[in-house]
C-alpha positions, 0 to 999 in steps of 0.5 A: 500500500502506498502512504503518504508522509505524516508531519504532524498537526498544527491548530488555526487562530479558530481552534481547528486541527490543521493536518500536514503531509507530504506534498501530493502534486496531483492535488485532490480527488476533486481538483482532478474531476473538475479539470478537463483531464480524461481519466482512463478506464484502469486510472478510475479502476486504480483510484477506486481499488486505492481509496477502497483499500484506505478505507479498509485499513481505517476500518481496521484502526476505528479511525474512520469518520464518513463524513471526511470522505469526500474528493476534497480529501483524496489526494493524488500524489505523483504517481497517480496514486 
């Protein structure tokens, strides 16, 4: 499984937990979908193989809030994963 490099934690001004990781030079999930960019049959496969297996390894731990997952929170590193 491909990780991403955790950081640590950093709060705003209001209070909010910041969360920093290594850079993902694709962006996010939803950057990706809102951009002309034509996504291959086995990109979207890929994709959907690695966000099921991020949830399954959340799962595991008891660190999975549903509301969180949403393309704004998949990031896309630069291999496409």
């Amino acid at each position: 499984m491909l990780q991403v490099t955790f950081y640590g934690v950093c709060t705003s001004t209001a209070g909010d937990l910041q969360l920093v990781f290594e850079l993902c030079a694709k962006g996010s999930m939803r950057s990706l979908l809102q951009s002309s960019a034509e996504l291959a049959c086995d990109q979207r496969l890929q994709f959907a193989t690695d966000i099921a297996s991020a949830m399954k390894y959340l799962h595991g731990l008891d660190l999975v809030d549903h509301r969180h997952v949403k393309s704004d929170n998949v990031l896309i590193c630069g291999e496409g994963h």
